[in-house]
PDB file of N, H, CA, C and O in Angstrom:
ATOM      1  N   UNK A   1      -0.741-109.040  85.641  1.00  0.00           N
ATOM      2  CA  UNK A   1      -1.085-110.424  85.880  1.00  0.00           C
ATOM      3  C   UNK A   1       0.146-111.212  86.319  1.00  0.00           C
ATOM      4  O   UNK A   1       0.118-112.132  87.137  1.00  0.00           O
ATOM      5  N   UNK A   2       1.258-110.744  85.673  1.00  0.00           N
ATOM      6  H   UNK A   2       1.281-109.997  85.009  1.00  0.00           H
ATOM      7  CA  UNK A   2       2.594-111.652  86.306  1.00  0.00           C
ATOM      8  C   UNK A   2       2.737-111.404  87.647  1.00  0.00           C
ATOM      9  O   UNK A   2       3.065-112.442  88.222  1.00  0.00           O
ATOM     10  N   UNK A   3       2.627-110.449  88.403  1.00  0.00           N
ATOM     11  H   UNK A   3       2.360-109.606  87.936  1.00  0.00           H
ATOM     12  CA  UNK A   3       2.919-110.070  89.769  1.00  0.00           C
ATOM     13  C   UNK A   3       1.893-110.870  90.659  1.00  0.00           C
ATOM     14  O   UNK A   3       2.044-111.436  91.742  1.00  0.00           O
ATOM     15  N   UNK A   4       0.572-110.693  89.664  1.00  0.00           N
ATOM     16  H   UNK A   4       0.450-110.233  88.784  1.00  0.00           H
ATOM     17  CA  UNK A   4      -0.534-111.693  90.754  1.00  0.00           C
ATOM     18  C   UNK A   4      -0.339-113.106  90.609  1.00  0.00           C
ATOM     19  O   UNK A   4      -0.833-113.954  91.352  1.00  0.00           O
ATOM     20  N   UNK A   5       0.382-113.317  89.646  1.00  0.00           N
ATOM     21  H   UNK A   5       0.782-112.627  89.042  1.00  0.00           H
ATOM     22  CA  UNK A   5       0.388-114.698  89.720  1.00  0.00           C
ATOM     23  C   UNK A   5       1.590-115.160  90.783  1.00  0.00           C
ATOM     24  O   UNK A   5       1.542-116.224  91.400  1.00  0.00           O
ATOM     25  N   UNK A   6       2.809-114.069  90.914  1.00  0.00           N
ATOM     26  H   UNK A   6       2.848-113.205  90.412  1.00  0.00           H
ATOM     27  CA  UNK A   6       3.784-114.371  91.905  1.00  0.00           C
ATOM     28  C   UNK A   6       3.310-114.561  92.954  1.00  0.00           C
ATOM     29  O   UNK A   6       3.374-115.631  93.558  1.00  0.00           O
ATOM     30  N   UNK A   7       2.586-113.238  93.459  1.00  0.00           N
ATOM     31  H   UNK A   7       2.534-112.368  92.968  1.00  0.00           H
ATOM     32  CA  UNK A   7       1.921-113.163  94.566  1.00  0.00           C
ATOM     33  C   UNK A   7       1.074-114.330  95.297  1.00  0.00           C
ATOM     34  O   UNK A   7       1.299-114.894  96.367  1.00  0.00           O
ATOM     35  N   UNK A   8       0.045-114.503  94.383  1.00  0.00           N
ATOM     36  H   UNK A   8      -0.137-114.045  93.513  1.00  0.00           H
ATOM     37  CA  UNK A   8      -1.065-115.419  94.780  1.00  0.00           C
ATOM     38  C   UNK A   8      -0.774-116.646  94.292  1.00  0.00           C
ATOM     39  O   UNK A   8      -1.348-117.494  94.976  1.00  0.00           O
ATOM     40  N   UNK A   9      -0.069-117.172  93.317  1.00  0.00           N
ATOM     41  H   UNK A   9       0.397-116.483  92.762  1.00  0.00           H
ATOM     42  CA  UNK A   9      -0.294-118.356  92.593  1.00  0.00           C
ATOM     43  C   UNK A   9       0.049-119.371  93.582  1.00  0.00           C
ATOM     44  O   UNK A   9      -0.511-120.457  93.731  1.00  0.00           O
ATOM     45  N   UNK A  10       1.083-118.872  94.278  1.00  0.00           N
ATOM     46  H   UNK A  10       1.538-117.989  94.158  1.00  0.00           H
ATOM     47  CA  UNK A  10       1.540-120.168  94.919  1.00  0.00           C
ATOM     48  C   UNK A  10       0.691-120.554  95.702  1.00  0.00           C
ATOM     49  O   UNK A  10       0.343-121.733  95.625  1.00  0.00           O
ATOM     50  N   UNK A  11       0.111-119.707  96.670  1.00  0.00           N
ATOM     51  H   UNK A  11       0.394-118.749  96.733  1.00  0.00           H
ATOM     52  CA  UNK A  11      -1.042-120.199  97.428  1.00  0.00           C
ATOM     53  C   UNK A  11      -2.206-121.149  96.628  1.00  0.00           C
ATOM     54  O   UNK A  11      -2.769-122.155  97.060  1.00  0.00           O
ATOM     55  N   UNK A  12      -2.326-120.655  95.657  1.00  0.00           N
ATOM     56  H   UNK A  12      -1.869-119.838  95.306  1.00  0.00           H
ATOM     57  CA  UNK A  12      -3.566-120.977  95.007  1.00  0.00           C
ATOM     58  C   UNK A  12      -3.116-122.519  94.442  1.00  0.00           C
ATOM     59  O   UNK A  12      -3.912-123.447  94.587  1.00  0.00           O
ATOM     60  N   UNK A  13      -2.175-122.679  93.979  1.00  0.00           N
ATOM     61  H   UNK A  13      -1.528-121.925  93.862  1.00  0.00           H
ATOM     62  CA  UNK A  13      -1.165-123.833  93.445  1.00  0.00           C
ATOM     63  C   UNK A  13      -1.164-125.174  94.676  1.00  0.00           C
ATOM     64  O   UNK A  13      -1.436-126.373  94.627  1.00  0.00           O
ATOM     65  N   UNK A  14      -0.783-124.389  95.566  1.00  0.00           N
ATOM     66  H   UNK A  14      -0.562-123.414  95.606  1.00  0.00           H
ATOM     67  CA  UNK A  14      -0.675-125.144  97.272  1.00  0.00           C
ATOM     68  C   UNK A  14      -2.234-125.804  97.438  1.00  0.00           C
ATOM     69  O   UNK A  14      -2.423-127.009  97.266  1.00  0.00           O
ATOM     70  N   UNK A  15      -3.197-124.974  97.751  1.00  0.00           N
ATOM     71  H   UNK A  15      -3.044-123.996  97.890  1.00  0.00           H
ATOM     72  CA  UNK A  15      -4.479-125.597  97.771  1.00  0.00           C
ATOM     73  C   UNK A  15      -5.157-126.586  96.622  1.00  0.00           C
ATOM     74  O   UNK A  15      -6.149-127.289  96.818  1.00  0.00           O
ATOM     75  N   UNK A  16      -4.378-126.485  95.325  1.00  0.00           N
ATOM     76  H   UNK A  16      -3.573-125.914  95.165  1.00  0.00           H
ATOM     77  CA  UNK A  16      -5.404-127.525  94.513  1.00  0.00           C
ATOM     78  C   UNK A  16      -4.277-128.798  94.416  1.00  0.00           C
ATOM     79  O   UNK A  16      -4.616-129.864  93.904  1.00  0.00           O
ATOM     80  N   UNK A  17      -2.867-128.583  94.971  1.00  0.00           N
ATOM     81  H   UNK A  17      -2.591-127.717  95.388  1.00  0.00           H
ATOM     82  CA  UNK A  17      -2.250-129.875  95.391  1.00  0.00           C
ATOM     83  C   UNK A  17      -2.757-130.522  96.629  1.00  0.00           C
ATOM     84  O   UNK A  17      -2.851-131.748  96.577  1.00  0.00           O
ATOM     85  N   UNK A  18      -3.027-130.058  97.493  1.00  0.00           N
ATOM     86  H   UNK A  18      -2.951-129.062  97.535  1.00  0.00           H
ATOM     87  CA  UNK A  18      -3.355-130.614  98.742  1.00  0.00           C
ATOM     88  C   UNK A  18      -4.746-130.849  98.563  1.00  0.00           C
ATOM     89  O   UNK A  18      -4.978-131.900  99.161  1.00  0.00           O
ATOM     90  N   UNK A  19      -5.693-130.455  98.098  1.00  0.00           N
ATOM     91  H   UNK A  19      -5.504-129.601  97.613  1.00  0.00           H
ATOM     92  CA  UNK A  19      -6.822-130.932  97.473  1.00  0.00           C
ATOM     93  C   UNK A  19      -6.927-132.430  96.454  1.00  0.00           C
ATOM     94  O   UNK A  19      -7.545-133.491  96.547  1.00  0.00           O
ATOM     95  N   UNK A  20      -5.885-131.786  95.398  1.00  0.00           N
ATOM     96  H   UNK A  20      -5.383-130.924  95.323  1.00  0.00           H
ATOM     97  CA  UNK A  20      -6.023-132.986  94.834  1.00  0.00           C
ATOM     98  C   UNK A  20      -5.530-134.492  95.362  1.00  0.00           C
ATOM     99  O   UNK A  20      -6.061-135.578  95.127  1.00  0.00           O
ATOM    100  N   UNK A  21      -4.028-134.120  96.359  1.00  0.00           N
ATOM    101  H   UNK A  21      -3.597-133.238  96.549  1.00  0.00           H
ATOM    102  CA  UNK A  21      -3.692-135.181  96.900  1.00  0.00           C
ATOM    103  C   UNK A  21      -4.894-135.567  98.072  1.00  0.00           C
ATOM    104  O   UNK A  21      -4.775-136.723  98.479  1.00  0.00           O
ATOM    105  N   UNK A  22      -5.637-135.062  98.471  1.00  0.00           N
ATOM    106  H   UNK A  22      -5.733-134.123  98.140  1.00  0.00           H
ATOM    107  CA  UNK A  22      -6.816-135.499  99.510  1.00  0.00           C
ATOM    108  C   UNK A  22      -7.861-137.034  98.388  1.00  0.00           C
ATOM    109  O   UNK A  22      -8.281-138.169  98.613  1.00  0.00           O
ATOM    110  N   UNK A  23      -7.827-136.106  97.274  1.00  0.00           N
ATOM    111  H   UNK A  23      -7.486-135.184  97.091  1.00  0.00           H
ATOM    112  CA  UNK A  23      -9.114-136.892  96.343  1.00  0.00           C
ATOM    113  C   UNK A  23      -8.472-138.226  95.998  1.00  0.00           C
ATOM    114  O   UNK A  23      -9.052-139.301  96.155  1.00  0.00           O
ATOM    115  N   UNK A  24      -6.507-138.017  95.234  1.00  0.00           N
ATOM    116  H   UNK A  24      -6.036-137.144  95.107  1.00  0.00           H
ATOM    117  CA  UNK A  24      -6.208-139.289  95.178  1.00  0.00           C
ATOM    118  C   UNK A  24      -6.420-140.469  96.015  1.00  0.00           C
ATOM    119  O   UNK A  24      -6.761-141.599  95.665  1.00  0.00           O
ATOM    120  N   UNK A  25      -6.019-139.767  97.816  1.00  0.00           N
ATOM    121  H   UNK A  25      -5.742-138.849  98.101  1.00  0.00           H
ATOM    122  CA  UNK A  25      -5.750-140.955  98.559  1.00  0.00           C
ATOM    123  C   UNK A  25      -7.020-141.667  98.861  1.00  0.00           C
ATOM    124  O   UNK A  25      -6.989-142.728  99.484  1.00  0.00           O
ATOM    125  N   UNK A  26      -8.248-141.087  98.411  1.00  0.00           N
ATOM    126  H   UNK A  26      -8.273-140.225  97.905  1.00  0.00           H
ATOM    127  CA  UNK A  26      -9.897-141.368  98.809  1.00  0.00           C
ATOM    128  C   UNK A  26      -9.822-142.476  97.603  1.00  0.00           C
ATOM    129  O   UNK A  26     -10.382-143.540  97.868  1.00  0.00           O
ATOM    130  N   UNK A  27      -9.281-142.382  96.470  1.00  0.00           N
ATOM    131  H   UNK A  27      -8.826-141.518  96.255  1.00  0.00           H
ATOM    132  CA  UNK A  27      -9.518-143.306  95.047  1.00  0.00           C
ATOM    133  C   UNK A  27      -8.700-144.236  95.545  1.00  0.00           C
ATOM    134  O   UNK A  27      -8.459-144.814  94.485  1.00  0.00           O
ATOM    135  N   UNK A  28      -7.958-144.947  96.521  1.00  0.00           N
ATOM    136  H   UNK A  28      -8.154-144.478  97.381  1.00  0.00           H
ATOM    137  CA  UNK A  28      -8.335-146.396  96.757  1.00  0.00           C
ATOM    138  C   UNK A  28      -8.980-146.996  97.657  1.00  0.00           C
ATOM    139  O   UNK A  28      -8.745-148.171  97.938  1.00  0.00           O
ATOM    140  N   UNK A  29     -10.050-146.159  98.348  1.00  0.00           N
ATOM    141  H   UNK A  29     -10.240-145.204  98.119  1.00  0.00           H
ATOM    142  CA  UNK A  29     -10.895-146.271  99.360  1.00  0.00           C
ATOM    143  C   UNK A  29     -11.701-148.103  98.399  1.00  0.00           C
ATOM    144  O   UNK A  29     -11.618-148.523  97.244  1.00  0.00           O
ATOM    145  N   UNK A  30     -12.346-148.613  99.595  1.00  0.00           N
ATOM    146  H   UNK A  30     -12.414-148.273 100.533  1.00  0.00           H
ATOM    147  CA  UNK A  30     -12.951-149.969  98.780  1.00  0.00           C
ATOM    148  C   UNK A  30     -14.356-149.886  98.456  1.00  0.00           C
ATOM    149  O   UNK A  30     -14.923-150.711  97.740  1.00  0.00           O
ATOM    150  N   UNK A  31     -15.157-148.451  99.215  1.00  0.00           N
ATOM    151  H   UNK A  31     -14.697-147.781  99.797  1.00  0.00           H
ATOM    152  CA  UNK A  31     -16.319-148.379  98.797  1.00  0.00           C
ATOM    153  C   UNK A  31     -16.667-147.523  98.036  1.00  0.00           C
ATOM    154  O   UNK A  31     -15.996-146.526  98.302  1.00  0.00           O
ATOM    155  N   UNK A  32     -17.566-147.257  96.953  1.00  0.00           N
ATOM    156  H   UNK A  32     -18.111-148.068  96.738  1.00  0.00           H
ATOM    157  CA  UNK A  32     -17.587-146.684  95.616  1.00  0.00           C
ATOM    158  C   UNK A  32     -17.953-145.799  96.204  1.00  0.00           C
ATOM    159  O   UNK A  32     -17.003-145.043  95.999  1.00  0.00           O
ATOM    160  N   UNK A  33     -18.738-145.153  96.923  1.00  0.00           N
ATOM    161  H   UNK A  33     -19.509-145.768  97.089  1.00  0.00           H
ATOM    162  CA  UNK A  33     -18.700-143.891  97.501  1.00  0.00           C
ATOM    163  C   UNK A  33     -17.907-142.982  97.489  1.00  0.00           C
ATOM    164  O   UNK A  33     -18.204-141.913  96.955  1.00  0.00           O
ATOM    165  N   UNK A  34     -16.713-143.190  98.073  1.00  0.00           N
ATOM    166  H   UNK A  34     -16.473-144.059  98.506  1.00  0.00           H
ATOM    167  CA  UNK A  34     -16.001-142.616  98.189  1.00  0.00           C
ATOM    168  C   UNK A  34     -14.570-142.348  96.828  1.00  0.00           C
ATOM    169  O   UNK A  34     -13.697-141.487  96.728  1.00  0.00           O
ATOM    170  N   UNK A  35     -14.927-143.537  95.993  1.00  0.00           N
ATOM    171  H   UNK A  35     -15.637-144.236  96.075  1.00  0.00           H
ATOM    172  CA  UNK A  35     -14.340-143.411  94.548  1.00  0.00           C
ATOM    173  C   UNK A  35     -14.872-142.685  93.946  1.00  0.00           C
ATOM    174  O   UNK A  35     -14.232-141.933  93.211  1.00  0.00           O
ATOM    175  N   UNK A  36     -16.043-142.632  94.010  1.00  0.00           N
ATOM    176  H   UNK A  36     -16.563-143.243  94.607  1.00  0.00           H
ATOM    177  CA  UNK A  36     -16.845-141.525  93.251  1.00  0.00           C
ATOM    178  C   UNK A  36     -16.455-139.981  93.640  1.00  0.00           C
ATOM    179  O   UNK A  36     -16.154-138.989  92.976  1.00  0.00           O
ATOM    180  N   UNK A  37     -16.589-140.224  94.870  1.00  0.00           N
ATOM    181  H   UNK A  37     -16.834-141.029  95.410  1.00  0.00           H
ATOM    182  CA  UNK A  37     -16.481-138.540  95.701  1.00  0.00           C
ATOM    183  C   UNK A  37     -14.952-138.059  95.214  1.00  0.00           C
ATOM    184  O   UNK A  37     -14.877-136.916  94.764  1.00  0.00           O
ATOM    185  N   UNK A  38     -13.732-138.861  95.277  1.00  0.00           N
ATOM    186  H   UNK A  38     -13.793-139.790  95.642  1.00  0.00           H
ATOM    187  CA  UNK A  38     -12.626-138.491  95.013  1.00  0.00           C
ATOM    188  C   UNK A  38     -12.581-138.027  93.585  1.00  0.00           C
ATOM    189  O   UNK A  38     -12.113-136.923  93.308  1.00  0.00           O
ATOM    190  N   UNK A  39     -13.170-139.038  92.453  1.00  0.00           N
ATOM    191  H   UNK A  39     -13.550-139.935  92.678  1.00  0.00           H
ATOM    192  CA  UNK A  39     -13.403-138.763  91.098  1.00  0.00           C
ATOM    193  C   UNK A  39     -13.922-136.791  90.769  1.00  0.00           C
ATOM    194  O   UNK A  39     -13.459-135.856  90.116  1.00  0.00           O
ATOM    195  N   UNK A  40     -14.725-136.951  91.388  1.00  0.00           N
ATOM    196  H   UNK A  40     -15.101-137.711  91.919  1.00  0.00           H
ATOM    197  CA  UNK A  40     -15.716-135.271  91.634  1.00  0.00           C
ATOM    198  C   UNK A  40     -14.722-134.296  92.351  1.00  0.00           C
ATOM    199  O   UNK A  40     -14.535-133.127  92.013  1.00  0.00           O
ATOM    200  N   UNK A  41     -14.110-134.949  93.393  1.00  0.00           N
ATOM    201  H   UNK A  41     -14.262-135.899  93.667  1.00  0.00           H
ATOM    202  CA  UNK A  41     -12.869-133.612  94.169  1.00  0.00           C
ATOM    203  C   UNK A  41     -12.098-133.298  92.384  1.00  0.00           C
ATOM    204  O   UNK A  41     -12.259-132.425  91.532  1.00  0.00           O
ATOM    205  N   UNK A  42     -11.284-134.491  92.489  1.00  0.00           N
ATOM    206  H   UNK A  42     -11.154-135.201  93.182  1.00  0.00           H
ATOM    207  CA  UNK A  42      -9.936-134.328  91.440  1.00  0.00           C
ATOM    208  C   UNK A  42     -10.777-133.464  90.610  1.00  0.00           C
ATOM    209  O   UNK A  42     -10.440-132.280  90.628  1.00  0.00           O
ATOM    210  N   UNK A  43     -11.754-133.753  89.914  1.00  0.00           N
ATOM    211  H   UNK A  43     -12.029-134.714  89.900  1.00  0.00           H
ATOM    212  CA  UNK A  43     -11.841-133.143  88.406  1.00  0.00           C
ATOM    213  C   UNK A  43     -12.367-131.697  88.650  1.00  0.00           C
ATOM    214  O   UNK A  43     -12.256-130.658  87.999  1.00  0.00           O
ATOM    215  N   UNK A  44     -12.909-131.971  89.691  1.00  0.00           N
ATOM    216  H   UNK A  44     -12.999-132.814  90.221  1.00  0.00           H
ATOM    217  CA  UNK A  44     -13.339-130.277  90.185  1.00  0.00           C
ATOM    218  C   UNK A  44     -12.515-129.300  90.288  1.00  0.00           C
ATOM    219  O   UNK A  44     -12.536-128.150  89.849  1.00  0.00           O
ATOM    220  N   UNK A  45     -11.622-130.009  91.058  1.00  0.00           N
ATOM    221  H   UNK A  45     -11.605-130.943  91.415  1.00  0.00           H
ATOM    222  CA  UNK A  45     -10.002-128.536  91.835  1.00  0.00           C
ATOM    223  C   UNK A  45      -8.960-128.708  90.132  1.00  0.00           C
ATOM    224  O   UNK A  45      -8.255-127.797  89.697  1.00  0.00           O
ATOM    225  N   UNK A  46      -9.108-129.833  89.567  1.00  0.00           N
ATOM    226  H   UNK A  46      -9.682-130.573  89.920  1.00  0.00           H
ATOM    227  CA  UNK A  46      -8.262-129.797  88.206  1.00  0.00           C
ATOM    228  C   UNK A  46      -9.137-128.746  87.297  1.00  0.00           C
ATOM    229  O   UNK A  46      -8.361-127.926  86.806  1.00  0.00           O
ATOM    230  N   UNK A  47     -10.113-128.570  87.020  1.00  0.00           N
ATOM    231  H   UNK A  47     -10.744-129.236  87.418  1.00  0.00           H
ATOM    232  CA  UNK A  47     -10.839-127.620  86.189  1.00  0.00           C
ATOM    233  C   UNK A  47     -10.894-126.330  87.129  1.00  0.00           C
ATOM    234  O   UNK A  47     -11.229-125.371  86.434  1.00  0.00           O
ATOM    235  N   UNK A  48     -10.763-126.097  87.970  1.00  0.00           N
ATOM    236  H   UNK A  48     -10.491-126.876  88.534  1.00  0.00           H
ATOM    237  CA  UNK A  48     -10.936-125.012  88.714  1.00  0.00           C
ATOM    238  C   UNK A  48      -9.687-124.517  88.845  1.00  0.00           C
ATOM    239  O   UNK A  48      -9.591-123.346  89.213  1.00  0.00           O
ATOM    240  N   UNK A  49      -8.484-125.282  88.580  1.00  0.00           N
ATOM    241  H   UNK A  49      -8.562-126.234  88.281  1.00  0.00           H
ATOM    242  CA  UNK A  49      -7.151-124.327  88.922  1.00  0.00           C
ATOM    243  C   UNK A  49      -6.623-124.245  87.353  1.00  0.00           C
ATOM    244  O   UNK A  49      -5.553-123.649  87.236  1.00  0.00           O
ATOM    245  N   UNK A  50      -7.114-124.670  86.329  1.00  0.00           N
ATOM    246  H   UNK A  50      -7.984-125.154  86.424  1.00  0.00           H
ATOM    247  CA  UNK A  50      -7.233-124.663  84.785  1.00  0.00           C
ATOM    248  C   UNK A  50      -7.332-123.316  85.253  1.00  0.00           C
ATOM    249  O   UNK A  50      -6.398-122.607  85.628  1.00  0.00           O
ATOM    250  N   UNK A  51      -8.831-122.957  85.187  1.00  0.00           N
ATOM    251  H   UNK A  51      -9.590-123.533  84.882  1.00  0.00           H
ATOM    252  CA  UNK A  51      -9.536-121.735  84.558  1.00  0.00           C
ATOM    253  C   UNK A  51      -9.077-120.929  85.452  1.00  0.00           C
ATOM    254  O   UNK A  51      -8.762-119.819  85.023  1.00  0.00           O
ATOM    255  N   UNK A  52      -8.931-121.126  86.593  1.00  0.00           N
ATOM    256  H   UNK A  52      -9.187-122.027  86.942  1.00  0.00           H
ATOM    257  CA  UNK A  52      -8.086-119.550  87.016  1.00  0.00           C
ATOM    258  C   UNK A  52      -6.901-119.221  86.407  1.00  0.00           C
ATOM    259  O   UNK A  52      -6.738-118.028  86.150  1.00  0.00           O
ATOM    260  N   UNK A  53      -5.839-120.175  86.050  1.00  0.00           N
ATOM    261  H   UNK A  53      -5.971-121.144  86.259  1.00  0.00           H
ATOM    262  CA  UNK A  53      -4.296-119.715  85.930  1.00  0.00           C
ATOM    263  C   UNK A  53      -4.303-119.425  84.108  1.00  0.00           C
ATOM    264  O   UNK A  53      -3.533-118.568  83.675  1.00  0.00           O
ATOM    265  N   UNK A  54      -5.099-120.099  83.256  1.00  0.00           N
ATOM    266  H   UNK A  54      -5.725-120.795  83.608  1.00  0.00           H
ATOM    267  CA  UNK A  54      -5.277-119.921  82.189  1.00  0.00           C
ATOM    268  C   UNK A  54      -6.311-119.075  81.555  1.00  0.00           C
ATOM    269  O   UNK A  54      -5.966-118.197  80.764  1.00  0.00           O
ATOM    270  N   UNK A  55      -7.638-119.291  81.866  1.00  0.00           N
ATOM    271  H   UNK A  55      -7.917-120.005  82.508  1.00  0.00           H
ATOM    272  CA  UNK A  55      -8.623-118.428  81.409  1.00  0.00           C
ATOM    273  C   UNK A  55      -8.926-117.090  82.032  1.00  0.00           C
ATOM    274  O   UNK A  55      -9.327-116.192  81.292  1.00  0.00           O
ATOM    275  N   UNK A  56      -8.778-116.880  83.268  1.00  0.00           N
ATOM    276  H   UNK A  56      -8.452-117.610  83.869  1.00  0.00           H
ATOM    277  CA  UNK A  56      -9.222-115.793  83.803  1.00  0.00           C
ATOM    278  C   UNK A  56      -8.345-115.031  83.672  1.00  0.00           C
ATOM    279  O   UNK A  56      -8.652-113.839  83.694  1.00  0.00           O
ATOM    280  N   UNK A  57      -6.827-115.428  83.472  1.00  0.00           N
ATOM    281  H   UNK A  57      -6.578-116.397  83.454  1.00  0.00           H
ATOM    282  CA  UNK A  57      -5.544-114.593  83.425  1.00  0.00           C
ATOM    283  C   UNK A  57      -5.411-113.936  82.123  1.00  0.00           C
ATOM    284  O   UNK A  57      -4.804-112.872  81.998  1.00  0.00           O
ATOM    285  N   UNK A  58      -6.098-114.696  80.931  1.00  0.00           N
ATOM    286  H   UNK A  58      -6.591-115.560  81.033  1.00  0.00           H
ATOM    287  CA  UNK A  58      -5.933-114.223  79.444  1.00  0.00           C
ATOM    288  C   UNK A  58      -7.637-113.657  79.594  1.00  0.00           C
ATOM    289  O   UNK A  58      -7.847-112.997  78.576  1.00  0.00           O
ATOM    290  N   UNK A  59      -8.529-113.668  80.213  1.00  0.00           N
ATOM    291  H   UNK A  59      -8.359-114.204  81.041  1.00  0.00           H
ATOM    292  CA  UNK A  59      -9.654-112.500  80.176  1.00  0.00           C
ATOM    293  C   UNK A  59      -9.039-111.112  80.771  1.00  0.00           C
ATOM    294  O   UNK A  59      -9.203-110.051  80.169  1.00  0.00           O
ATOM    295  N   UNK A  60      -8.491-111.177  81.706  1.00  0.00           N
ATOM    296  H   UNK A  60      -8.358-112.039  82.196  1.00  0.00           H
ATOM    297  CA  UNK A  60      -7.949-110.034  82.250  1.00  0.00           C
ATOM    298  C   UNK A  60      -6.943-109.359  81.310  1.00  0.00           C
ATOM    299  O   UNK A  60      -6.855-108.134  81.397  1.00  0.00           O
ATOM    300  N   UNK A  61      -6.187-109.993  80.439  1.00  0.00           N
ATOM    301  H   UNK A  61      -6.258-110.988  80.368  1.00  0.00           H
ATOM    302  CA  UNK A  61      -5.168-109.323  79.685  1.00  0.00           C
ATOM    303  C   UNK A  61      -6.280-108.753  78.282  1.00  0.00           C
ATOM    304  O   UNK A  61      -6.013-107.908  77.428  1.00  0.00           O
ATOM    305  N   UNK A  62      -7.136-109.297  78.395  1.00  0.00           N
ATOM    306  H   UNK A  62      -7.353-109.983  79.089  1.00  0.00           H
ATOM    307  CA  UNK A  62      -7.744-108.507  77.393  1.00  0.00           C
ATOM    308  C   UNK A  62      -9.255-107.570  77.812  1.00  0.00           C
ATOM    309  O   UNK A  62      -9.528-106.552  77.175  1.00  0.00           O
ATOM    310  N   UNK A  63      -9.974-107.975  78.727  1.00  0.00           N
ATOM    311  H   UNK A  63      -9.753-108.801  79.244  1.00  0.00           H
ATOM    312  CA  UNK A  63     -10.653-106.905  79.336  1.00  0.00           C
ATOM    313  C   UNK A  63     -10.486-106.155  80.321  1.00  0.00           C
ATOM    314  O   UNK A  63     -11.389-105.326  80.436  1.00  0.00           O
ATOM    315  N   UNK A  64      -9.449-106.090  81.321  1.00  0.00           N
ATOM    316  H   UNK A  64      -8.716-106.764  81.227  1.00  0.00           H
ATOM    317  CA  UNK A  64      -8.334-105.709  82.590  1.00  0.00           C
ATOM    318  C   UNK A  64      -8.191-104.390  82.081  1.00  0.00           C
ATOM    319  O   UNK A  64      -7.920-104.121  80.910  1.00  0.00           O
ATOM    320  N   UNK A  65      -8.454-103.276  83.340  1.00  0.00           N
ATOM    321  H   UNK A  65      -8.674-103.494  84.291  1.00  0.00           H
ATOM    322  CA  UNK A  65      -7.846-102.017  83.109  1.00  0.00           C
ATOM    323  C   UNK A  65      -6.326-101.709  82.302  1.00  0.00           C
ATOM    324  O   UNK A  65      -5.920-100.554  82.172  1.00  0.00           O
TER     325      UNK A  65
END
């Protein structure tokens, strides 16, 4: 898991910054639409790069060949 995380993390790291910075710059948009939509990006790519770098990495150390 340390090697995949060298390997891949950064990429994976890269996309939920540039994601998340997409959702911030939408949260001072003036129509709630789009506050909303940014609200749903952020918390989405924030729970989604959680559970890969934390949960899926400690499932693999314990069910992982």
């Amino acid at each position: 898991m340390q090697q995949t995380y060298q390997n891949m993390g950064i990429s994976i790291l890269s996309g939920a910054v540039t994601s998340i910075g997409a959702g911030a710059f939408m949260y001072g948009a003036t129509l709630t639409i789009f506050k909303k939509f940014s609200i749903i990006i952020v918390c989405t790519i924030g729970l989604s790069f959680l559970t890969s770098m934390l949960f899926f990495g400690a499932l693999m150390h314990i069910l992982g060949p």
